[in-house]
C-alpha positions as CSV (number, residue, x, y, z in Angstrom):
1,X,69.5,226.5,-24.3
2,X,69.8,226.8,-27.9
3,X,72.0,224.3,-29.2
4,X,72.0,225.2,-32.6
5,X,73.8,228.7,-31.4
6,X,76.4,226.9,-29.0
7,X,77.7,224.6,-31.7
8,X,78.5,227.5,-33.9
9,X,80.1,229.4,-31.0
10,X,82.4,226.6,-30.7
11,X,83.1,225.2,-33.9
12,X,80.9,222.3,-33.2
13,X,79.5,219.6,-36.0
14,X,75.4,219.3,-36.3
15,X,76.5,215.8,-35.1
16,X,77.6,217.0,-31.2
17,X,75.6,215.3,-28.8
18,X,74.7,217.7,-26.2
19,X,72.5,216.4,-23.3
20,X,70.7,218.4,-20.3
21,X,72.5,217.3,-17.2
22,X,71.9,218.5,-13.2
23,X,71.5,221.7,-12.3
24,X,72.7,224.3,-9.8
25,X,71.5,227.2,-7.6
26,X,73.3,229.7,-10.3
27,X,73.0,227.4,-13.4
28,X,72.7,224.2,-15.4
29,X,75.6,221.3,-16.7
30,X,74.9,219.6,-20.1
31,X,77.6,216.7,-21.5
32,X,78.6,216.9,-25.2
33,X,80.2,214.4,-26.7
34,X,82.6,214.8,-29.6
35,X,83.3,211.8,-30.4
36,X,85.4,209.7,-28.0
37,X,85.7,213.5,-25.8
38,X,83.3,214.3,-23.3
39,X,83.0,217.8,-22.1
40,X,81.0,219.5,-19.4
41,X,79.3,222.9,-21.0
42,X,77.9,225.0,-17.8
43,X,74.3,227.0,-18.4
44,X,74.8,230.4,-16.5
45,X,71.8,231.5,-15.1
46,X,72.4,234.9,-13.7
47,X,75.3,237.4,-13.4
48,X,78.5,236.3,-15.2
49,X,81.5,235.8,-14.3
50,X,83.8,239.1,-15.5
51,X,87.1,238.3,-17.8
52,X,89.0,239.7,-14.7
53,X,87.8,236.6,-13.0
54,X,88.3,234.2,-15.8
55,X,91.7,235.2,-16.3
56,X,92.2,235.1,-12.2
57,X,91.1,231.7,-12.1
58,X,92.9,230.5,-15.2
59,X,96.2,231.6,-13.4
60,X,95.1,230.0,-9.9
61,X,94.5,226.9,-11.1
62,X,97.8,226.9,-12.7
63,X,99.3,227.4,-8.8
64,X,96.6,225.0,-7.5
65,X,97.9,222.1,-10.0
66,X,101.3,222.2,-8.5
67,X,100.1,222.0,-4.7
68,X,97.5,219.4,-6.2
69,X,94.6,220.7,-5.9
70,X,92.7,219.1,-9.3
71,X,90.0,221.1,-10.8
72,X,88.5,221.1,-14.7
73,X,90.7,222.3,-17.5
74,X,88.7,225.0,-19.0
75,X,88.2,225.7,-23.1
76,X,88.0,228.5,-25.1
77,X,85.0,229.2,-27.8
78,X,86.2,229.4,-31.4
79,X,86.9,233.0,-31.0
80,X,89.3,232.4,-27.7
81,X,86.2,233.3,-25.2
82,X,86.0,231.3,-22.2
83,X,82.8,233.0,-22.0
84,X,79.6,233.1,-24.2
85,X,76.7,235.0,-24.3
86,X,73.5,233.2,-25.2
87,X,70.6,234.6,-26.8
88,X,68.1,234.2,-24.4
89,X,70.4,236.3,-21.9
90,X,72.4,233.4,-20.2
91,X,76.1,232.8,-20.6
92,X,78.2,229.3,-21.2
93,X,81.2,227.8,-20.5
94,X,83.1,224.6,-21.5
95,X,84.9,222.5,-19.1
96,X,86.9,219.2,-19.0
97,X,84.5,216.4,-18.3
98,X,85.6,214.1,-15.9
99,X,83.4,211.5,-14.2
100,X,82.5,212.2,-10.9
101,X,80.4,211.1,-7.8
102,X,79.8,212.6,-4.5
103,X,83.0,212.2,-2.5
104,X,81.8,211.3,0.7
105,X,85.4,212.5,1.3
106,X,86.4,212.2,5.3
107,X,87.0,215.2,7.5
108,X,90.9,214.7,7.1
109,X,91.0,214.8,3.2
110,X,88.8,218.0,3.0
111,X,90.9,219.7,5.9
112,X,94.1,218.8,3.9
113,X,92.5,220.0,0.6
114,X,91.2,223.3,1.9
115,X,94.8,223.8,3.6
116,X,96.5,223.4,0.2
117,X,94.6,225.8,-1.6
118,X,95.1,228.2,1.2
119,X,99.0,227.8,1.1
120,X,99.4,228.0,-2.5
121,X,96.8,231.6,-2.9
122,X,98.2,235.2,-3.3
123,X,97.5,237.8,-1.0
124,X,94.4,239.7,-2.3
125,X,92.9,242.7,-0.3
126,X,90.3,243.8,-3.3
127,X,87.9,242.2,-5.1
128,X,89.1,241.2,-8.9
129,X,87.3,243.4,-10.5
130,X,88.5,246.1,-8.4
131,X,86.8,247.5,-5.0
132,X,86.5,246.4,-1.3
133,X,85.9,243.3,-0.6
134,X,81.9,241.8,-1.3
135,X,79.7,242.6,1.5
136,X,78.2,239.4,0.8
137,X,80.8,237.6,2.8
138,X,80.3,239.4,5.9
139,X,77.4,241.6,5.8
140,X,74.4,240.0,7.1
141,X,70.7,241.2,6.1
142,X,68.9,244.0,8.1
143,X,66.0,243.2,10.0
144,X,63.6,244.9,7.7
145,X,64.9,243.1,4.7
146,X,62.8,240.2,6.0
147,X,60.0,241.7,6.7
148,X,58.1,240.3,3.3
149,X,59.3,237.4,3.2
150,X,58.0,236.4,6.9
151,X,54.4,238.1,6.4
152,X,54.3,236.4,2.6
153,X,51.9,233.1,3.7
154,X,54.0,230.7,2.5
155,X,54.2,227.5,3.7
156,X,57.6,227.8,5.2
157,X,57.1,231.6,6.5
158,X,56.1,230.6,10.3
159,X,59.6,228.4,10.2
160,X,61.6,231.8,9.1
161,X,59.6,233.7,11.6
162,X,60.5,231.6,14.6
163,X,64.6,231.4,13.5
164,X,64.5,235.3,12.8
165,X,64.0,235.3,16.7
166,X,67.4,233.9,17.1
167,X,68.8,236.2,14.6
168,X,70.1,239.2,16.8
169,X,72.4,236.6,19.4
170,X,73.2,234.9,16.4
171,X,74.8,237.9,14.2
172,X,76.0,239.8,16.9
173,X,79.4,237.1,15.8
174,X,79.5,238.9,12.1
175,X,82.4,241.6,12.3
176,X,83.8,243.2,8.7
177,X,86.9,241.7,7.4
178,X,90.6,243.0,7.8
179,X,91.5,244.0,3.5
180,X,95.1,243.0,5.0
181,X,94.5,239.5,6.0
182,X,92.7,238.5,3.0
183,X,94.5,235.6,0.4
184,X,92.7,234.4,-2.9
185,X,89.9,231.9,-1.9
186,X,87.1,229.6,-3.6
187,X,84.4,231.2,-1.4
188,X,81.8,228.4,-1.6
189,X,83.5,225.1,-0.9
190,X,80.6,223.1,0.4
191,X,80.3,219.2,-0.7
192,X,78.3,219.5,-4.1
193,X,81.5,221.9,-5.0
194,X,83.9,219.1,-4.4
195,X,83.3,215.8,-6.2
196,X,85.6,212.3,-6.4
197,X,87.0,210.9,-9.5
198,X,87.0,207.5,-10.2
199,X,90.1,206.4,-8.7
200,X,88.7,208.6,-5.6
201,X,90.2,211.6,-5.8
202,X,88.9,215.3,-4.7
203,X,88.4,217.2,-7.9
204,X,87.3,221.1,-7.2
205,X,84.4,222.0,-9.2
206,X,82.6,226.4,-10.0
207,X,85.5,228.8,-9.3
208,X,83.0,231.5,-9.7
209,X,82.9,233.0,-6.6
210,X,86.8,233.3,-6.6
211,X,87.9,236.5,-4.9
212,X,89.4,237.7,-1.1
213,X,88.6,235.9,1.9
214,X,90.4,235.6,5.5
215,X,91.2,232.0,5.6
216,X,90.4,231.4,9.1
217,X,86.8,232.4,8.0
218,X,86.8,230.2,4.8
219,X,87.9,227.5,7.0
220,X,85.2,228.4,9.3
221,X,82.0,228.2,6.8
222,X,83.5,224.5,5.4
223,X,83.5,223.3,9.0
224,X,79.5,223.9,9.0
225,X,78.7,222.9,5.1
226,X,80.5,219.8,5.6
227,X,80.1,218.2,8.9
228,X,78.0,221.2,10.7
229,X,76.1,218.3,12.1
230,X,79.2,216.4,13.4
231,X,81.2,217.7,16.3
232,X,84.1,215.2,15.5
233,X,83.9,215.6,12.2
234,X,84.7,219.3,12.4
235,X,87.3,218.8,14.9
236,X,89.2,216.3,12.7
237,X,89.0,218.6,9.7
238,X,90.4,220.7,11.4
239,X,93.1,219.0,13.1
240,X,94.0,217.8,9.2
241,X,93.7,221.6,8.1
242,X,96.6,222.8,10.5
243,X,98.4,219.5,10.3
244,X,98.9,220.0,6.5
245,X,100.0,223.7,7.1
246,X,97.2,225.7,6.4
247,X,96.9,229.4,7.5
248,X,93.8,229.9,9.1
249,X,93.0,229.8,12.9
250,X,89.2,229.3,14.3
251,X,89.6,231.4,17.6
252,X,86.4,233.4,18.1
253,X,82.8,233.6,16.9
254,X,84.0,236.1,13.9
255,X,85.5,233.3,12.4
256,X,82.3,232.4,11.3
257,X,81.3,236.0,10.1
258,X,81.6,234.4,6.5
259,X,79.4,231.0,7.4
260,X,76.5,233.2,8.7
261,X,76.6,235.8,6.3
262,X,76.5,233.8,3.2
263,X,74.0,231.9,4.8
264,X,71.5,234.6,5.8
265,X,71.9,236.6,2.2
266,X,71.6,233.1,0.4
267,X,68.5,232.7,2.3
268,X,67.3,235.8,1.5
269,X,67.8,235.5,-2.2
270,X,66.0,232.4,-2.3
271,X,62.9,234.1,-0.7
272,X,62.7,236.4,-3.6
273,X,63.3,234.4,-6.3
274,X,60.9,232.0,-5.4
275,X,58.4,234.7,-7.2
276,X,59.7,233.8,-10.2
277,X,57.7,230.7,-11.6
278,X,61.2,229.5,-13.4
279,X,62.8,229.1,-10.1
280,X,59.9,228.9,-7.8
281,X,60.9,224.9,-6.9
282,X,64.2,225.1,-6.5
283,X,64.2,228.5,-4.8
284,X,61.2,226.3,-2.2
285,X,63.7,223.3,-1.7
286,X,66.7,225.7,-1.1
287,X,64.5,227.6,1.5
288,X,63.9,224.4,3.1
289,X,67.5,223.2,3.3
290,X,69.1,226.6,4.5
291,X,66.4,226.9,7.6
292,X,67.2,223.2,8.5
293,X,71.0,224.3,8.7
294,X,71.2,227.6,10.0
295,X,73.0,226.8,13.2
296,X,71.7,228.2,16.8
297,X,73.6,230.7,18.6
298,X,74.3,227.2,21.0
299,X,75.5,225.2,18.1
300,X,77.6,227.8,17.6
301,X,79.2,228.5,20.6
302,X,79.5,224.7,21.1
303,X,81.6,224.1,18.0
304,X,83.6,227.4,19.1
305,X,84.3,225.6,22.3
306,X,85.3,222.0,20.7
307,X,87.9,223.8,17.6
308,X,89.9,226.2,20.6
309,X,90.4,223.2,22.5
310,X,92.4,221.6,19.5
């Protein structure tokens, strides 16, 4: 990043400290400190998010706050942009800093969470921009769009090979979405996106995704990325989630159309940009992770079985 460009973009004193912090699938978190303020400046990898968005989540977290549902304030450059382009082709953006930790948050506080942020969204059948809804979210890949990754000799090629077996049983659940059922929705609430303050509380974290989702599906992915691995733990999420009110219903295998979709494209990304030397480690690790997770067409129908009894 060069540092020398952001603190003119922002106004910034030579002085600034601005350190390299974690990074993210899509992009990187540095700290700067102005003085007693602390503020958490995100590295953009890839696409950006458009002002449409920005503007979209600026007002939803406005809604979000009174249902309270906490997320980062987010600030302006010096020329009112809550967006910057960087010279070597990424973008920034400047967030609130607030201390966090992983929440290890209990299957009733993220089913309560998720519910409030579905009760408090708009109705939205397009995308923000404009346009149907992203395929992304319940489109899964074709059967030749593997075909290089699984002949490529990598190390974790024979594990692909054997789960694209499954594949067929396993997407046969994916159906398109309904544009008149769709509400405003994070679209990637997995654990890393929801962190605890220091008094313990959930604080939302990378709105970028933001756009149109069923909430039954939404509700439907964060059953896996948080306690796919606990058959308890989903069921009391999701007791919590319809206890606090919240809108969707997990009733048939499409309800996770958006869980195996985003799973399958992610992993499909990840076998491509793991060309790229830049990426090539994290793109490997992420390979890894989403084969380990990708549930089996039983895992599936057993959770299916456990939520309709509620």
């Amino acid at each position: 990043m060069d540092l020398d460009f952001v603190r003119e973009a922002y106004g910034w004193a030579s002085g600034v400290v601005v350190a390299e912090g974690p990074r993210g699938a899509l992009g990187r978190i540095w700290r700067v400190e102005i003085g007693a303020a602390r503020y958490a400046l995100k590295e953009i990898f890839f696409e950006p998010p458009t002002q449409a968005l920005i503007e979209a989540e600026l007002a939803f977290a406005r809604r979000a706050a009174g249902a309270g549902v906490r997320m980062p304030g987010a600030h302006p450059a010096r020329e009112g942009r809550y967006l910057v382009e960087m010279p070597d082709g990424t973008w920034a953006r400047l967030y609130d800093w607030v201390d966090l930790r992983a929440s290890g948050a209990e299957p009733e506080d993220v089913g309560a969470l998720l519910a409030r942020m579905h009760r408090c969204a708009p109705a939205l059948g397009r995308e923000i921009e404009g346009g149907t809804p992203a395929r992304w979210y319940d489109r899964v890949p074709a059967e030749h769009e593997w075909a290089e990754a699984a002949e490529s000799g990598a190390e974790w090629a024979p594990r692909l090979t054997e789960r694209l077996a499954t594949l067929p049983e396993l997407c046969a659940a994916v159906t398109p979405v309904d544009p008149a059922g769709l509400i405003l929705c994070h679209r990637d609430l997995h654990p890393e996106n929801v962190q605890a303050d220091p008094s313990g509380a959930l604080v939302v974290l990378d709105w970028d995704n933001l756009g149109p989702a069923e909430p039954g599906r939404e509700l439907g992915r964060a059953l896996f990325d948080w306690f796919g691995d606990d058959l308890d733990g989903m069921r009391r999420m999701y007791q919590a989630y319809v206890c606090e009110g919240g809108p969707g219903r997990i009733a048939t295998p499409a309800d996770f159309s958006m869980m195996l979709a985003c799973r399958l494209n992610f992993l499909l990304v990840q076998t491509r940009a793991v060309r790229d030397p830049q990426h090539r480690e994290w793109a490997e690790r992420e390979i890894d992770e989403a084969l380990d997770t990708l549930p089996t067409p039983r895992r599936l129908a057993e959770v299916l079985v456990t939520l309709t009894r509620e």
